[in-house]
C-alpha positions in Angstrom: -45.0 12.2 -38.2 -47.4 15.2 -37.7 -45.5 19.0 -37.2 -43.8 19.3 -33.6 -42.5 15.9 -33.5 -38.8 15.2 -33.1 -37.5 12.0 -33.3 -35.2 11.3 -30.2 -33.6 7.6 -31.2 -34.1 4.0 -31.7 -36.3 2.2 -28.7 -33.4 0.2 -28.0 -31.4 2.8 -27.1 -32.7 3.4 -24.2 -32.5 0.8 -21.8 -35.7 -0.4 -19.1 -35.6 1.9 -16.4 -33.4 4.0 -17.7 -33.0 7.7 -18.8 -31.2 9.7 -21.6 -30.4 13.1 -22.2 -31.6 14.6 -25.5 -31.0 18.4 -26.7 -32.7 19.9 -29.5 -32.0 23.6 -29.9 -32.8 25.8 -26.8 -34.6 22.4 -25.2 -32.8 19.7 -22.5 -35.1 17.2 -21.9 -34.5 13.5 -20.3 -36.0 10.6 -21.7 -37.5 7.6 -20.1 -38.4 4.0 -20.1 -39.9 2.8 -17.6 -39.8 -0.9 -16.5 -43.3 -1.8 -18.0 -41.7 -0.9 -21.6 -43.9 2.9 -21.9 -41.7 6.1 -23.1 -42.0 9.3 -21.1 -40.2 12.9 -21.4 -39.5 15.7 -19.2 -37.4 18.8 -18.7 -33.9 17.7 -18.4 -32.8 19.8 -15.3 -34.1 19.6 -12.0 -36.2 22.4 -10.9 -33.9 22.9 -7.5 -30.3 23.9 -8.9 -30.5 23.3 -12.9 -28.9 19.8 -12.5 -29.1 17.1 -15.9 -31.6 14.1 -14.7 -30.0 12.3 -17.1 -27.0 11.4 -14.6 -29.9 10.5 -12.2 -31.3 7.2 -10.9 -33.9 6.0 -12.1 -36.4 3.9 -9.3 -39.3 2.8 -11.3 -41.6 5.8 -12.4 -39.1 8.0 -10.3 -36.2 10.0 -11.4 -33.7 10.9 -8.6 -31.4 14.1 -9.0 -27.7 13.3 -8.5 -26.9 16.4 -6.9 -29.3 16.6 -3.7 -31.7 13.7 -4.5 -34.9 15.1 -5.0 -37.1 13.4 -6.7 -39.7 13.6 -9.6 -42.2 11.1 -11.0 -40.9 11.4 -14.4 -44.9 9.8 -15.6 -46.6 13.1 -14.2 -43.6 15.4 -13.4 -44.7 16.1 -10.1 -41.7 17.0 -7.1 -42.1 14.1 -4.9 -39.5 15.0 -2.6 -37.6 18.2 -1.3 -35.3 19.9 -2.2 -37.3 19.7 -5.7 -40.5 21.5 -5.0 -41.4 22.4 -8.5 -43.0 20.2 -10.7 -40.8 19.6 -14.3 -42.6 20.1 -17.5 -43.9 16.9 -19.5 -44.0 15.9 -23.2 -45.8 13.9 -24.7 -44.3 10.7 -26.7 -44.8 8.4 -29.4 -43.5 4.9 -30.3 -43.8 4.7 -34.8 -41.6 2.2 -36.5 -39.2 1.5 -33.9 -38.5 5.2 -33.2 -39.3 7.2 -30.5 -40.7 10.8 -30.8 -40.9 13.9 -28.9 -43.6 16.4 -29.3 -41.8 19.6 -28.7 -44.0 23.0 -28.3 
């Protein structure tokens, strides 16, 4: 893989509609699979009170936050319902060889 990519784990590991948490130095992010089998990653804590998304629920392309429920649409990162007003950061990812891949900035 080119410079900036991090691998994250094997596809498996994350289960369909489902969500992991994965640090890599100064950067939490959560990491999706979505129901129709595509990988997506955002910032890990919610943009109301700095919450993991990982302990979330995840509703097809929507991540819920376990503290107050706002939610996010974990393909755009857009704040699709209050208290979350801010929109989480995105990454872009990459399925090679059974691995998936983060690119980190």
């Amino acid at each position: 893989m080119s410079q900036g990519w991090i691998e994250v784990c094997e596809v498996g590991e994350i289960d369909e509609e489902d969500v992991i948490r994965f640090d890599h130095g100064a950067v939490s992010l959560a990491v999706y699979r979505s129901d129709k089998d595509k990988y997506y990653a955002t910032d890990g804590f919610c943009t109301h009170e700095r919450v993991h998304l990982s302990d979330g629920l995840v509703m097809g392309s929507v991540i819920e936050c376990p503290k107050h429920n706002g939610r996010f649409d974990y393909t755009t990162g857009a704040a699709k319902k209050t208290p979350a007003c801010e929109a989480l950061k995105t990454y872009p990812v990459q399925i090679e060889a059974g691995k998936v891949y983060v690119q980190i900035d």
